[in-house]
MIVO-194659 format. One line per 2 residues: number of its first residue (from 1); for each residue x, y, z of N, C-alpha, C. Coordinates in steps of 0.05 Angstrom, whole numbers. Example, Ala and Ser with C-alpha at 12.3 -4.5 7.8 and 13.67 -1.06 7.14 Angstrom:
1> 264 -114 156 246 -90 156 264 -66 156; 257 -45 142 273 -21 143 258 1 157
REM end
This chain:
1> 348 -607 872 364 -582 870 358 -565 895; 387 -555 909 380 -539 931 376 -510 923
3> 368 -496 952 360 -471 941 378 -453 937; 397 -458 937 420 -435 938 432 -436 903
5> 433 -471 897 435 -466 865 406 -464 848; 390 -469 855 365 -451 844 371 -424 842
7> 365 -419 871 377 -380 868 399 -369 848; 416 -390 848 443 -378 832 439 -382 797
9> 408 -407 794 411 -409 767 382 -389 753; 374 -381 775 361 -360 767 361 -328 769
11> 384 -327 786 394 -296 788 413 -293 765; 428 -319 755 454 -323 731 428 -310 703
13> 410 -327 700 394 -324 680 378 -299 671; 376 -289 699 360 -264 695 376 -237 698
15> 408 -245 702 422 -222 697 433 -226 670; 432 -241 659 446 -250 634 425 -230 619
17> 407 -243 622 380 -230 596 371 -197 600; 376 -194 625 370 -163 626 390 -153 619
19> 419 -161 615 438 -149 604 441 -146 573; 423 -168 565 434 -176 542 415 -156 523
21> 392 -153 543 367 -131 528 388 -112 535; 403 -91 548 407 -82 549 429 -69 529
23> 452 -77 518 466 -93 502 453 -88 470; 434 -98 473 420 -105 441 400 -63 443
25> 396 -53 462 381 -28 464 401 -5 453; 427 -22 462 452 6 461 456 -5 431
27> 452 -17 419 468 -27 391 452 -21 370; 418 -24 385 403 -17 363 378 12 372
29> 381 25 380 371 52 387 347 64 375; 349 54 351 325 68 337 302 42 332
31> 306 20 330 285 4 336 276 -15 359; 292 -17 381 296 -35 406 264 -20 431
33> 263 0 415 242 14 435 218 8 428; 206 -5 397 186 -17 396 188 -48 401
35> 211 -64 394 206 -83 415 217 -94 438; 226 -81 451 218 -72 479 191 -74 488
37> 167 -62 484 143 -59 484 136 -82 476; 141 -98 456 134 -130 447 142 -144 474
39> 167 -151 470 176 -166 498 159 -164 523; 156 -140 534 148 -137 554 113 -145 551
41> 96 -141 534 79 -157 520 89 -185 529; 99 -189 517 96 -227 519 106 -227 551
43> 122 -210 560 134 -225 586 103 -223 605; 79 -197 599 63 -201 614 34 -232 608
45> 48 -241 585 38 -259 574 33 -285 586; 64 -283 592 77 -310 607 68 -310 629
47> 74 -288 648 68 -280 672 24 -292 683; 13 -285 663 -9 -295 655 -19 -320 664
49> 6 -333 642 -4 -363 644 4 -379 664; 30 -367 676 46 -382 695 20 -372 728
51> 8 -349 722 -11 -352 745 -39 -367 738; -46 -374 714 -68 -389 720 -63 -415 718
53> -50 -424 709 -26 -458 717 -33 -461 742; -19 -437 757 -16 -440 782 -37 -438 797
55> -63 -439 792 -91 -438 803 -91 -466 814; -83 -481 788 -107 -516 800 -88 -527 826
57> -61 -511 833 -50 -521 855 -53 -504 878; -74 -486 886 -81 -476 908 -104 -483 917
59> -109 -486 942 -128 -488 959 -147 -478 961; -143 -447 976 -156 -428 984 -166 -412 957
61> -196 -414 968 -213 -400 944 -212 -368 934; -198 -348 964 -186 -327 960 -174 -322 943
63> -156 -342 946 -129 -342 937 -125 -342 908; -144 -360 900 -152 -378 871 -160 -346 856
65> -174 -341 868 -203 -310 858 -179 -286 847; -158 -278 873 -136 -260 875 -120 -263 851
67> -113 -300 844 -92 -298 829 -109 -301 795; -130 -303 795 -145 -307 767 -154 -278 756
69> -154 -258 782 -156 -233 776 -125 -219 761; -108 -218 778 -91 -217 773 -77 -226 737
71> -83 -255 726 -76 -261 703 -90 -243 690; -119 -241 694 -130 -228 675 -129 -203 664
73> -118 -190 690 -112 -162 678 -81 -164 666; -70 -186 670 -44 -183 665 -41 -182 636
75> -62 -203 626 -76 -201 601 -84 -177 588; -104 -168 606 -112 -134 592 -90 -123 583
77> -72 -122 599 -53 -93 599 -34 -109 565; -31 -136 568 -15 -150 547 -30 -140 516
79> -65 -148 514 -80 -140 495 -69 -117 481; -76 -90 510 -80 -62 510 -44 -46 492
81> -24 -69 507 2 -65 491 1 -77 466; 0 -93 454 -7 -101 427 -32 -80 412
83> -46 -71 419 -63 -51 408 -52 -37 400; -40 -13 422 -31 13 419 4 6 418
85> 18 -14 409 48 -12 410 63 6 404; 50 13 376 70 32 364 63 59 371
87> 48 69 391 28 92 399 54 88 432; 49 73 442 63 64 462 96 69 461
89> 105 49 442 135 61 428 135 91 429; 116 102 415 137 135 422 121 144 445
91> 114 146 460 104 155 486 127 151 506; 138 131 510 159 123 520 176 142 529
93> 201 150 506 211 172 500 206 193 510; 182 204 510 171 224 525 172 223 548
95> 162 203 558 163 196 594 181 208 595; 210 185 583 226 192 602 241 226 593
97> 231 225 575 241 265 578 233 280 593; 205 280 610 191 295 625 206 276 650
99> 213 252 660 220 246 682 252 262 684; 264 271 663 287 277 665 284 306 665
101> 267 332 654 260 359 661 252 349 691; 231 332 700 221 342 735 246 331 740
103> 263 312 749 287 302 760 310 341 757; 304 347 740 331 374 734 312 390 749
105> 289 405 748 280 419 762 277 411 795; 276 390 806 284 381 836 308 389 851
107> 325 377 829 343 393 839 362 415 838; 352 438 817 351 464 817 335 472 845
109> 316 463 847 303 474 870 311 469 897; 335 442 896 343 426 919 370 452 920
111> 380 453 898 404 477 889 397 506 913; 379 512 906 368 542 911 362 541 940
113> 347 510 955 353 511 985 376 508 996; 395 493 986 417 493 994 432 511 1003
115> 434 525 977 454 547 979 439 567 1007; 412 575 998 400 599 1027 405 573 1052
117> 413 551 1053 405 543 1089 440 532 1089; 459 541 1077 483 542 1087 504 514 1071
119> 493 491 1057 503 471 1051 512 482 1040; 544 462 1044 567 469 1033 564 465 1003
121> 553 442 983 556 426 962 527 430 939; 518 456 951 499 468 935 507 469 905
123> 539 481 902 543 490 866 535 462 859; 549 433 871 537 410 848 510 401 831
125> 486 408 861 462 402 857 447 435 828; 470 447 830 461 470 816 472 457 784
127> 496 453 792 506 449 757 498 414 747; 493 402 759 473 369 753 446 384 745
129> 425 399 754 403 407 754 397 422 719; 423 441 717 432 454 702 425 443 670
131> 456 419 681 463 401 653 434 376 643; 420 363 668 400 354 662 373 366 655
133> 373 392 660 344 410 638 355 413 621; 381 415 604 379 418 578 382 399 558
135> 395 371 580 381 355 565 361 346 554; 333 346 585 316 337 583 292 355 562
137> 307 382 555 292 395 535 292 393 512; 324 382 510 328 370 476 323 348 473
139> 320 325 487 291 310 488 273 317 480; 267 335 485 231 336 488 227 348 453
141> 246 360 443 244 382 417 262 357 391; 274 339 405 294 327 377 281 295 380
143> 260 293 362 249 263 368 275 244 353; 288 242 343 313 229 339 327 223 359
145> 343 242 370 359 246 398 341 229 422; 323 228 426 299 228 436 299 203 447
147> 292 185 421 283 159 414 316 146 422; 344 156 409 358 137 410 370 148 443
149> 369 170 451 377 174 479 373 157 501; 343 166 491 329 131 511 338 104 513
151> 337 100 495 341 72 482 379 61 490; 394 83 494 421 83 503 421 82 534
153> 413 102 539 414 107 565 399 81 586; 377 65 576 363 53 584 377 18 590
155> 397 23 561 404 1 569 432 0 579; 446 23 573 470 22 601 457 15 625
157> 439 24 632 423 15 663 419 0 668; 408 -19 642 397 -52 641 425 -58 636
159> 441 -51 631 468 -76 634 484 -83 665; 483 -53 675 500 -55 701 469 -64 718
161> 448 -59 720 430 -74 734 436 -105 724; 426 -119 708 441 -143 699 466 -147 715
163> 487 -132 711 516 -141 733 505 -147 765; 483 -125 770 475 -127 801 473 -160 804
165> 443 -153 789 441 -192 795 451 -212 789; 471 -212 774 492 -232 773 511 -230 805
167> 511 -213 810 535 -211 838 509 -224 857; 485 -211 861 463 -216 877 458 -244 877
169> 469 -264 855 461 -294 846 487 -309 863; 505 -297 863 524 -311 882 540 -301 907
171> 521 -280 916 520 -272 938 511 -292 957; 528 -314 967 519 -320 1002 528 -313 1024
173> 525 -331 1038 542 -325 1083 563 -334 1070; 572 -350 1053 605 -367 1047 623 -351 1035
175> 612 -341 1023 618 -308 1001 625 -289 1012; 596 -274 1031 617 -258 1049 636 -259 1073
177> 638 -277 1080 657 -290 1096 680 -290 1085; 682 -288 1067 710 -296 1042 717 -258 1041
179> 695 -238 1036 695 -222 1024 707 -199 1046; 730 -187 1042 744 -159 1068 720 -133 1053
181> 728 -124 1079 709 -98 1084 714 -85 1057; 742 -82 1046 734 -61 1029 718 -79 1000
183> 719 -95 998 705 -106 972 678 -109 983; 672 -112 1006 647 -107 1017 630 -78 1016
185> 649 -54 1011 635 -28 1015 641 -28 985; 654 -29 968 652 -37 939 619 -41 929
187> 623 -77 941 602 -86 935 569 -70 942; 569 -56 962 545 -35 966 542 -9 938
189> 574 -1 942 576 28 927 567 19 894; 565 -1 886 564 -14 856 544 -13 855
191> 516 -20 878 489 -31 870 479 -12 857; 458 -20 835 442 1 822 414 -22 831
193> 393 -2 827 364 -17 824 346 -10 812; 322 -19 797 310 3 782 300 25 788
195> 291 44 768 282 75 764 256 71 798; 251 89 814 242 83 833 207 92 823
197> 207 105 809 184 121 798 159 105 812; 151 75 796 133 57 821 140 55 838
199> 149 68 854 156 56 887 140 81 893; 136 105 880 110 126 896 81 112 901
201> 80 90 884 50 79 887 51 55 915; 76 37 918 88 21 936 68 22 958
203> 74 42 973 52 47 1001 19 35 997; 9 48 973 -19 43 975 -23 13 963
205> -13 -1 950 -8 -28 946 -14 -45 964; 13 -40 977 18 -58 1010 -12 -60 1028
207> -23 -34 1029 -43 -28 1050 -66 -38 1039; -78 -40 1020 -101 -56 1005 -93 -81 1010
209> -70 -96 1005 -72 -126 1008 -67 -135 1033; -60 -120 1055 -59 -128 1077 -84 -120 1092
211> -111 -107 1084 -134 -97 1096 -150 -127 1068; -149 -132 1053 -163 -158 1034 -150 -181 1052
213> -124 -189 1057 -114 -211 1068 -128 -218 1094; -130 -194 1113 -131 -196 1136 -164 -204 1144
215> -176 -199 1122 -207 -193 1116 -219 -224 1107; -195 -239 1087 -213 -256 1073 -192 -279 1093
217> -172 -282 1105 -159 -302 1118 -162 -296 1147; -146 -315 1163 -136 -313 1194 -112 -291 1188
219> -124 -273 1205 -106 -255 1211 -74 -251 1228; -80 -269 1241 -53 -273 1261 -33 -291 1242
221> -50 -314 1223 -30 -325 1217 -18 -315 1190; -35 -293 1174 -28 -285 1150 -4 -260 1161
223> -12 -248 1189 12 -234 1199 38 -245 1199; 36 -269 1213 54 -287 1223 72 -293 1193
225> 72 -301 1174 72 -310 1145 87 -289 1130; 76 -265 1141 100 -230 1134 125 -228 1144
227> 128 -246 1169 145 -229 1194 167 -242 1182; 199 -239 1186 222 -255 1179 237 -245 1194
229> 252 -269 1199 280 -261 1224 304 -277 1207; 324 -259 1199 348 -273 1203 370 -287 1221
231> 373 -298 1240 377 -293 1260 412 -289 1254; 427 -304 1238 454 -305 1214 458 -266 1217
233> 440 -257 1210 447 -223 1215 436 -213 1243; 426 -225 1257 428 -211 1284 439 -206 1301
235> 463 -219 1307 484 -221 1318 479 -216 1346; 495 -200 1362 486 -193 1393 485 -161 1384
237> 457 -150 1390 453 -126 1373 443 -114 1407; 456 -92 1424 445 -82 1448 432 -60 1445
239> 428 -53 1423 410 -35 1425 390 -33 1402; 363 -33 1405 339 -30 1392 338 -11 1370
241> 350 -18 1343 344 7 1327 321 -10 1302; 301 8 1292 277 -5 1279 276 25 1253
243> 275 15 1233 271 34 1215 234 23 1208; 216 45 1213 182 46 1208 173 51 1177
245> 163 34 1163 153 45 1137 123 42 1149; 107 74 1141 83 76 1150 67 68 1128
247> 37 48 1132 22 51 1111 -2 64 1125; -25 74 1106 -51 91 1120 -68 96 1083
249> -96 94 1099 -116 90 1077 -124 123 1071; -110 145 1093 -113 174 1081 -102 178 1063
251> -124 210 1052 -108 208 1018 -84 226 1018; -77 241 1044 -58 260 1047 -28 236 1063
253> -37 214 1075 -13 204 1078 -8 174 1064; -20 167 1043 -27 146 1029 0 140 1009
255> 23 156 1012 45 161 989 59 138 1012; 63 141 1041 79 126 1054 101 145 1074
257> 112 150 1092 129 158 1109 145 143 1122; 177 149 1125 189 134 1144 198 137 1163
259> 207 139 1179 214 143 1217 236 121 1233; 240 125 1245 263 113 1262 249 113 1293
261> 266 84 1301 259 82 1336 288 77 1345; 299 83 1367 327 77 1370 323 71 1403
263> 330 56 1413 319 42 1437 290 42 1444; 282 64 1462 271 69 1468 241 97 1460
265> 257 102 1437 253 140 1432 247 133 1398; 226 154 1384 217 141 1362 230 175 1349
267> 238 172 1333 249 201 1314 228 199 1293; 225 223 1278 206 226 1252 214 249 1243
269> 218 250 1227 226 272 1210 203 281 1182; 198 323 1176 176 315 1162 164 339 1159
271> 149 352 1146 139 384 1141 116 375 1161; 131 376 1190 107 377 1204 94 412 1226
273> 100 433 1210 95 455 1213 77 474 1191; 51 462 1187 33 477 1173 30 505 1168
275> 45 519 1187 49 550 1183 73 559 1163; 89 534 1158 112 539 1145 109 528 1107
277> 79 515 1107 73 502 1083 78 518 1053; 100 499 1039 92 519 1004 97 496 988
279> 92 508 966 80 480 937 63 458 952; 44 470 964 22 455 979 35 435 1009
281> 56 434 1015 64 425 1029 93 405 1020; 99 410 997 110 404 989 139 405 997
283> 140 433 1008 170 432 1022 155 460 1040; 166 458 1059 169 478 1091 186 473 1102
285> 189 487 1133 216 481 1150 211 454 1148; 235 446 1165 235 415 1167 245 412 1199
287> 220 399 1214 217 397 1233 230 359 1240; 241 356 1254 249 332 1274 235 324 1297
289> 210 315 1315 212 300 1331 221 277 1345; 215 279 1379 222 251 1383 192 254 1413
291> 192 224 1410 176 224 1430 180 191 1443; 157 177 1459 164 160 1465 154 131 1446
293> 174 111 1445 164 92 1427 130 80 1428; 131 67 1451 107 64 1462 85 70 1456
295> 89 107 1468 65 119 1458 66 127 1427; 77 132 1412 82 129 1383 73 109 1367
297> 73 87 1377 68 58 1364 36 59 1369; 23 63 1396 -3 57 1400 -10 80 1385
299> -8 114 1384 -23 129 1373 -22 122 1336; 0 112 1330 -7 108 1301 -27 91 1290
301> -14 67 1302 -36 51 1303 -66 42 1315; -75 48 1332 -97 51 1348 -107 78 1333
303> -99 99 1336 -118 128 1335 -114 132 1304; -97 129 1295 -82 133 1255 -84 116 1258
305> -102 89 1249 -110 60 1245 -84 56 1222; -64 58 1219 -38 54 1207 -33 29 1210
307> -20 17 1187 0 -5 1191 33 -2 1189; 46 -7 1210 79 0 1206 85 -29 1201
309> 104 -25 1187 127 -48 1180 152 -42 1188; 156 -55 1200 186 -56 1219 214 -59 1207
311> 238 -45 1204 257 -71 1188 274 -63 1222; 285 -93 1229 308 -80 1253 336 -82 1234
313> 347 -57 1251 380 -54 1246 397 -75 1267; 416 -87 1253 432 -93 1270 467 -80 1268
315> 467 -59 1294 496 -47 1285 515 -60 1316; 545 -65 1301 557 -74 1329 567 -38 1343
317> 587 -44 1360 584 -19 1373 601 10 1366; 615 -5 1352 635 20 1327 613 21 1322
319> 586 26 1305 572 31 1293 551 47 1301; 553 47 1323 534 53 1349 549 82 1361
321> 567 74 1362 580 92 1367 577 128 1354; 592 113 1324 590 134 1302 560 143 1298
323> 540 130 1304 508 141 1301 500 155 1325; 516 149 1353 506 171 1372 523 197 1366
325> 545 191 1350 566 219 1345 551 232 1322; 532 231 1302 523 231 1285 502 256 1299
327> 483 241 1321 464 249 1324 470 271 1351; 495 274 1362 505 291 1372 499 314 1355
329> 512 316 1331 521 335 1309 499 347 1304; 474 322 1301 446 335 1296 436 355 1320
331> 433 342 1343 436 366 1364 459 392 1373; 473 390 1360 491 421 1354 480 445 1339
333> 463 434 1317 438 440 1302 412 435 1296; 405 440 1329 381 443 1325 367 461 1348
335> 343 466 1351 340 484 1365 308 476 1371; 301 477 1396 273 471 1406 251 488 1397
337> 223 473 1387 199 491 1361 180 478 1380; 159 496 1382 140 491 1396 118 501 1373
339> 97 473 1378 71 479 1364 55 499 1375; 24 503 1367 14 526 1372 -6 510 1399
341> -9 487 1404 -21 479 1427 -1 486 1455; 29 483 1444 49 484 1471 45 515 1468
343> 49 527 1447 42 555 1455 30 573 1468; -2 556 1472 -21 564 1479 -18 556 1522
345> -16 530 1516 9 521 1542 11 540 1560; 39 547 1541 49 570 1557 41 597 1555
347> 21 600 1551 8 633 1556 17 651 1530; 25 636 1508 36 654 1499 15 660 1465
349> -8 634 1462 -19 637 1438 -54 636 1467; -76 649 1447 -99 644 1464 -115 609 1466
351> -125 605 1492 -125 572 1488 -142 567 1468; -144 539 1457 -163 535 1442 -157 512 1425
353> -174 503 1407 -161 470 1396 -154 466 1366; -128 472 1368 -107 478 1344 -113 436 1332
355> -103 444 1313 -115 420 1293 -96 415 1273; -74 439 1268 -52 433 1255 -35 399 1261
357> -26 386 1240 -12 362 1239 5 364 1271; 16 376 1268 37 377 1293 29 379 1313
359> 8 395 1318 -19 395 1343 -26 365 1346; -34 358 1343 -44 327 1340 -19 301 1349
361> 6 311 1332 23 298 1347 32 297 1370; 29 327 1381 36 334 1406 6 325 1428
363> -12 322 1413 -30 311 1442 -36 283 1445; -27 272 1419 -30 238 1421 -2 228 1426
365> 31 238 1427 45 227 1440 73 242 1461; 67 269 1462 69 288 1486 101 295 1467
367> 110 293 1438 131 295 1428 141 327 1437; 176 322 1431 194 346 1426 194 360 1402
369> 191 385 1395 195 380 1377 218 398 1368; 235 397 1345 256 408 1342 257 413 1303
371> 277 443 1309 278 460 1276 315 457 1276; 330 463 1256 341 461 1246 356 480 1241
373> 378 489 1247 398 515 1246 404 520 1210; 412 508 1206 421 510 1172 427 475 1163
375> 433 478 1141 445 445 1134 426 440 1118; 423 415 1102 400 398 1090 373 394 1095
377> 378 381 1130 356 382 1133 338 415 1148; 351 434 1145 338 457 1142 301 464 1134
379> 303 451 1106 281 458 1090 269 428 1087; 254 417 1090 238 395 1081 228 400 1055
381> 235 377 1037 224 383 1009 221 354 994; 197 341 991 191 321 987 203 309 966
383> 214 319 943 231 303 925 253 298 942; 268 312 954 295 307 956 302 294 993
385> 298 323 995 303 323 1040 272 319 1048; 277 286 1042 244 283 1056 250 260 1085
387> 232 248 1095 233 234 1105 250 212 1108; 260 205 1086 276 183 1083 308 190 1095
389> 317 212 1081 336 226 1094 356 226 1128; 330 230 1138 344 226 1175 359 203 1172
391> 346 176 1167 361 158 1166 383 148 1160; 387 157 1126 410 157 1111 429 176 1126
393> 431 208 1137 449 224 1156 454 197 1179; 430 201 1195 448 191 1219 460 166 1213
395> 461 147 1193 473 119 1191 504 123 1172; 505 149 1166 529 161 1162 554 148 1170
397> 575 144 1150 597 119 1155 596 93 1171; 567 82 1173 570 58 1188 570 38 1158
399> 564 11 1161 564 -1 1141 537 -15 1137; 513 14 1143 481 9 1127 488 29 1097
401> 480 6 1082 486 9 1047 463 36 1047; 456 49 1028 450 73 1017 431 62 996
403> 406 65 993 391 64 970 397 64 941; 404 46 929 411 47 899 394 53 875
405> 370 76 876 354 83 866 365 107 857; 384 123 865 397 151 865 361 167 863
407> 369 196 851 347 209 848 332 218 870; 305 213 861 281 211 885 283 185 895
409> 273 187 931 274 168 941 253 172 956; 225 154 945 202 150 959 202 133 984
411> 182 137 1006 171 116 1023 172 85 1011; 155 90 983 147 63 970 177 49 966
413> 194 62 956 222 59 940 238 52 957; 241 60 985 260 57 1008 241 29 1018
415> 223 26 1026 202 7 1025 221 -31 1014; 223 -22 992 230 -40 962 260 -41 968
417> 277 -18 977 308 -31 987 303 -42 1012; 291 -39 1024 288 -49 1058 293 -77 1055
419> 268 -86 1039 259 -111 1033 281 -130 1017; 299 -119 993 320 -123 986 335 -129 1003
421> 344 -118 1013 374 -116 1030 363 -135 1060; 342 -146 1069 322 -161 1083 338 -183 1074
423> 334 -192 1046 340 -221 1037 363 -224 1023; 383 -210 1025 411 -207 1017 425 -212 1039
425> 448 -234 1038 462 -234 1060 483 -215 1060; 501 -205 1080 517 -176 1085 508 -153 1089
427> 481 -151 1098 471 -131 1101 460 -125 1130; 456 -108 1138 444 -100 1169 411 -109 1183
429> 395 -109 1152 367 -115 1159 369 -145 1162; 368 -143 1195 352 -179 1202 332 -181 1205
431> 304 -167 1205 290 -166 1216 265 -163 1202; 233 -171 1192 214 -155 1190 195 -162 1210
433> 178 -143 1222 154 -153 1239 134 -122 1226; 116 -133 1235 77 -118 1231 77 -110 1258
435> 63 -79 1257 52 -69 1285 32 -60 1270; 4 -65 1275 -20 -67 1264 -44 -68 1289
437> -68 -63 1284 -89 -55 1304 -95 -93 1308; -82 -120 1296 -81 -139 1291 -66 -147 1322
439> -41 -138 1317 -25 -146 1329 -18 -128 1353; -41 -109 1365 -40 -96 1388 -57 -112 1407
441> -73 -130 1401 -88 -151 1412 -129 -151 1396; -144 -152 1421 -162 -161 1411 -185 -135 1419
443> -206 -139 1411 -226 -120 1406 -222 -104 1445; -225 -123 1471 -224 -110 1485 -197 -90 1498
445> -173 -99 1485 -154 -92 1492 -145 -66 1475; -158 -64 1455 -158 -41 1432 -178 -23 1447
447> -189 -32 1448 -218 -14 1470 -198 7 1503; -179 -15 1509 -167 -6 1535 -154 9 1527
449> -130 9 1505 -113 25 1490 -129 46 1489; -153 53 1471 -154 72 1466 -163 95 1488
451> -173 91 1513 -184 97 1532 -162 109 1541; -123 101 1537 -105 111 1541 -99 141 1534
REM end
């Protein structure tokens, strides 16, 4: 059996059944939520066995250790759900009531920047914000409503997720070849994916197993083993665009960040103005740099011992086009911000060694930096206008798909579509590579770097 009907008889199967839970959740509302909790019990059951099976056919003793750890807890957590199920069953419910009050309060608060920094489309984020706190409060007060809300709502999601992967199962190059642009932008506007909520943990995941990998294997070749090229999506691509997912073992940037390189010039977007900090940093102005790739790539990695993960874009030149007209627009609105080191620079703060985030950027890669006239990205605010954002603006009407997570959109979560839309054919990402203190060279060459 080839791999394409493999793929197709396992994307067929696993959209079938997530639909069909889905299906059986909407029909039966008041009991589908304790087994739910069963199922997912046994599925970590299976999951279990199918990894220690899979022990006597590996090699590597790492590997063997990683995946026997792994069953075992997969185990625990299976135990720990059979223990507490019916403790578990209504807990549930709750989650998701409290995920649906913080979801309404985000964007009340996304509402309230809006409107003060000039966006046009503020009333929506006000009356969504509105209608979802009073849901999420009669949740929280009507355990009836509660239990079957969930239980409805959860599996309309599991049904059209189910549709995803059925389309995703017979998605190939033959398919879209067959398929015109507009059933192609269809096919984007339909995707749903799951609730992104784990994708805030995503970042710190990645960075433990690639600091254990790198540790207990060959490093070059466990790099090598990450990297993927499509070459089917690369097409003749003339200009260098790289979307950066950052990883880092600090506890202040350990959530994950994302950034852009576009030829030559690395963009980042980000509450990188500590004088402007509130809800702990949570949202302040929202500052834009650019500096040079180069030096951006060595200071992250060399001096911020960071690991970036690369995805490249490939856009033809309509596309290219519309992203330099994009980022025209962004420079119509914006206006040049100087940190307190350039300040000092220029005679205008007393000298001395400023330590603020943005200080630091400005002496390890000589960046621009730039604020924001009104608009969205105005205010930086980590649920909503965070980092991820620049990207989604400037790729504005080209044909890079949009995150199907709606809501919040984490590092970890954009991370998890990258990688998606990576191994989906019709999509822009051809590309993954590692820029790592690995893959900058070797102890003396890291030594010369840093001397830079």
């Amino acid at each position: 059996m080839n791999e394409i009907k493999t793929k197709r008889i396992i994307g067929t199967l696993s959209g079938i059944g997530i639909g069909a839970i889905g299906i059986y959740m909407i029909s039966h509302p008041r009991t589908s939520v304790e087994q739910l909790v069963v199922l997912l019990m046994a599925a970590l059951v299976i999951f279990a066995l199918i990894n220690l099976v899979s022990v006597f056919f590996k090699s590597h003793g790492g590997s063997k250790r990683m995946t026997v750890i792994g069953a075992l807890v997969n185990l625990g957590f299976a135990v720990a759900l059979f223990y507490f199920r019916l403790t578990v069953a209504e807990l549930i419910p709750y989650v998701f009531a409290i995920y649906v009050v913080i979801n309404s309060i985000a964007k009340l608060i996304s509402a309230v920047t809006y409107w003060r920094d000039g966006v046009p489309n503020f009333g929506f984020y006000f009356i969504s914000g509105v209608l979802n706190f009073i849901f999420g409060i009669y949740l929280l007060i009507n355990s009836y409503f509660q239990t079957a809300s969930f239980a409805i709502v959860s599996g309309l999601y599991l049904v059209w997720y189910g549709v995803t992967l059925l389309f995703d199962a017979f998605n190939d190059w033959e398919t879209q070849e067959q398929m015109s642009k507009t059933a192609k932008r269809m096919q984007r506007k339909m995707r749903i994916a799951l609730p992104s909520l784990l994708g805030i943990f995503v970042p710190m995941g990645l960075i433990r197993k690639y600091d254990a990998k790198v540790a207990s294997e060959d490093a070059n070749a466990y790099i090598l083993s990450q990297e993927v090229l499509v070459p089917e999506k690369a097409g003749i691509n003339p200009m260098n665009v790289e979307i950066l997912v950052h990883l880092s073992k600090k506890f202040m940037e350990a959530f994950g960040h994302v950034d852009l390189i576009f030829g030559n010039e690395a963009l980042s977007y980000g509450n990188f103005d500590g004088h402007s900090y509130r809800l702990g940093g949570a949202m302040s102005d929202g500052v834009l740099f650019i500096c040079d790739k180069d030096r951006y790539l060595r200071e992250s990695v060399i001096h911020d011992g960071k690991v970036l993960i690369s995805f490249k874009v490939a856009f033809d030149d309509d596309e290219l086009a519309i992203i330099k007209e994009n980022y025209r627009r962004f420079q119509e609105n914006m206006f040049e911000w100087f940190c307190d080191t350039q300040l000092a620079e220029q005679g205008m703060l007393a000298p001395g060694d400023y330590t603020g985030v943005e200080d630091v950027i400005y002496k390890g890669t000589g960046a621009r930096f730039y604020k924001f006239k009104k608009g969205p990205l105005k205010t930086y605010f980590a649920l909503n206008t965070n980092c991820v954002k620049v990207a989604d603006s400037l790729f504005e009407n080209t044909g890079f798909e949009k995150p199907a997570t709606g809501n919040i959109v984490t590092p970890g979560a954009y991370y998890q579509f990258l990688m998606g839309a990576l191994e989906r054919p019709g999509t822009k990402i051809y590309e993954k590579k590692i820029y790592s203190r690995e893959t900058f060279g070797n102890a003396e060459e890291i030594a010369r770097q840093e001397e830079l």
